[in-house]
C-alpha positions as CSV (number, residue, x, y, z in Angstrom):
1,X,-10.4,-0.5,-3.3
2,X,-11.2,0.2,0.5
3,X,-14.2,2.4,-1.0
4,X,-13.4,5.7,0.5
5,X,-13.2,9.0,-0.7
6,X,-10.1,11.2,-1.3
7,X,-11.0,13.6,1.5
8,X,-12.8,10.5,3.7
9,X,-9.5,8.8,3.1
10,X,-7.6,11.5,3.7
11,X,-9.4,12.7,6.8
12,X,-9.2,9.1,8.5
13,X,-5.4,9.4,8.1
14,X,-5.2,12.7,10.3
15,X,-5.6,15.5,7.2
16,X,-7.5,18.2,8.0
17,X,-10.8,18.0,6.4
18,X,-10.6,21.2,3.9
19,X,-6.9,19.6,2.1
20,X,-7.7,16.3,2.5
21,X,-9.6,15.6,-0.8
22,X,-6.9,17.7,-2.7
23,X,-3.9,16.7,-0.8
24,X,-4.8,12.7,-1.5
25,X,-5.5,13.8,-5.1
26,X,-1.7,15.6,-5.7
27,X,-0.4,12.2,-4.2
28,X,-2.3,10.3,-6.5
29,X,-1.3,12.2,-9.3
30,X,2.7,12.0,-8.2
31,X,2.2,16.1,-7.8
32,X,3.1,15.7,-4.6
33,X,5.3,12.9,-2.6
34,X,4.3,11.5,0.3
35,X,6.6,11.7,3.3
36,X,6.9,8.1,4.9
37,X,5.4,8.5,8.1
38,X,1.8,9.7,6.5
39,X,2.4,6.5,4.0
40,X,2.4,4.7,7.0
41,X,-1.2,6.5,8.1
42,X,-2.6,5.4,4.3
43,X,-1.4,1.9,4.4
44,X,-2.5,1.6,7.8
45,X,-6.4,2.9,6.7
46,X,-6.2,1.0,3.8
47,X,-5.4,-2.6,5.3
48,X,-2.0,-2.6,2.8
49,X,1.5,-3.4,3.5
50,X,3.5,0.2,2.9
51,X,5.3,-1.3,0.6
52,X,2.2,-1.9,-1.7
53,X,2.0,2.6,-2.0
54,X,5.3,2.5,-2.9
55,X,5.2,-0.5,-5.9
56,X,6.1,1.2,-9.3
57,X,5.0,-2.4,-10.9
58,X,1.3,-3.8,-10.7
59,X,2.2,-7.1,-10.5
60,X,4.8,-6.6,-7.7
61,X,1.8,-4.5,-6.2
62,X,-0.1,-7.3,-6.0
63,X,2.1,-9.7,-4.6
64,X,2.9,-7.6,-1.8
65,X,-1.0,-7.4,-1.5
66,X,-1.3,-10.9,-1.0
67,X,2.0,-11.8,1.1
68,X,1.0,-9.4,3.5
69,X,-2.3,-10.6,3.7
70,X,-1.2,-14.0,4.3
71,X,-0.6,-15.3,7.9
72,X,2.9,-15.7,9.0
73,X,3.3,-19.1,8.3
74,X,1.9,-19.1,5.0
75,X,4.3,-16.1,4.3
76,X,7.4,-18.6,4.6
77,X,5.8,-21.0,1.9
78,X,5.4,-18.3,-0.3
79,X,8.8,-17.0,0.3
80,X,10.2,-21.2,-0.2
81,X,8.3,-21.4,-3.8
82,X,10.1,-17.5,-4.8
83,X,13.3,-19.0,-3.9
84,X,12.8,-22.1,-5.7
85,X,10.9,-20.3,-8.7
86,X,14.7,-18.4,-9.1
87,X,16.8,-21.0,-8.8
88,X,14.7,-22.4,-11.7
89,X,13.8,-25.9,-9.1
């Protein structure tokens, strides 16, 4: 999506540049888990909400793409229609 490489990603996010392309791999593949404040580093380098790495659920992937894209006062709109989606309004 951001069109990097493992290791380029991997590197940007403060790996060192002979584990990054594996490291980034084993998370990838759920080999390994990546502690929080390096998930932080990703969705920082990757313009994504932290929130987005940790989505087991495409869909809710996506909307926590596109909330935290939004500006903040678009954000509360969003939130309003959720709320009014579940109450069934």
């Amino acid at each position: 999506m951001a069109g990097l490489s493992q290791k380029q990603l991997g590197i940007e996010a403060g790996l060192a540049p002979f584990v990054a392309s594996t490291r980034i791999n084993r998370y990838e593949l759920g080999i390994h888990k990546v502690d929080y404040t390096f998930a932080i580093c990703l969705a920082a380098m990757l313009h994504v909400p932290v929130a987005f790495l940790y989505a087991e659920d495409p869909e809710l992937a996506q909307l926590i793409l596109a909330f935290g894209r939004l500006p903040k006062r678009k954000r509360a709109d969003l939130l309003a229609l959720a709320r009014a989606l579940e109450s069934g309004s």
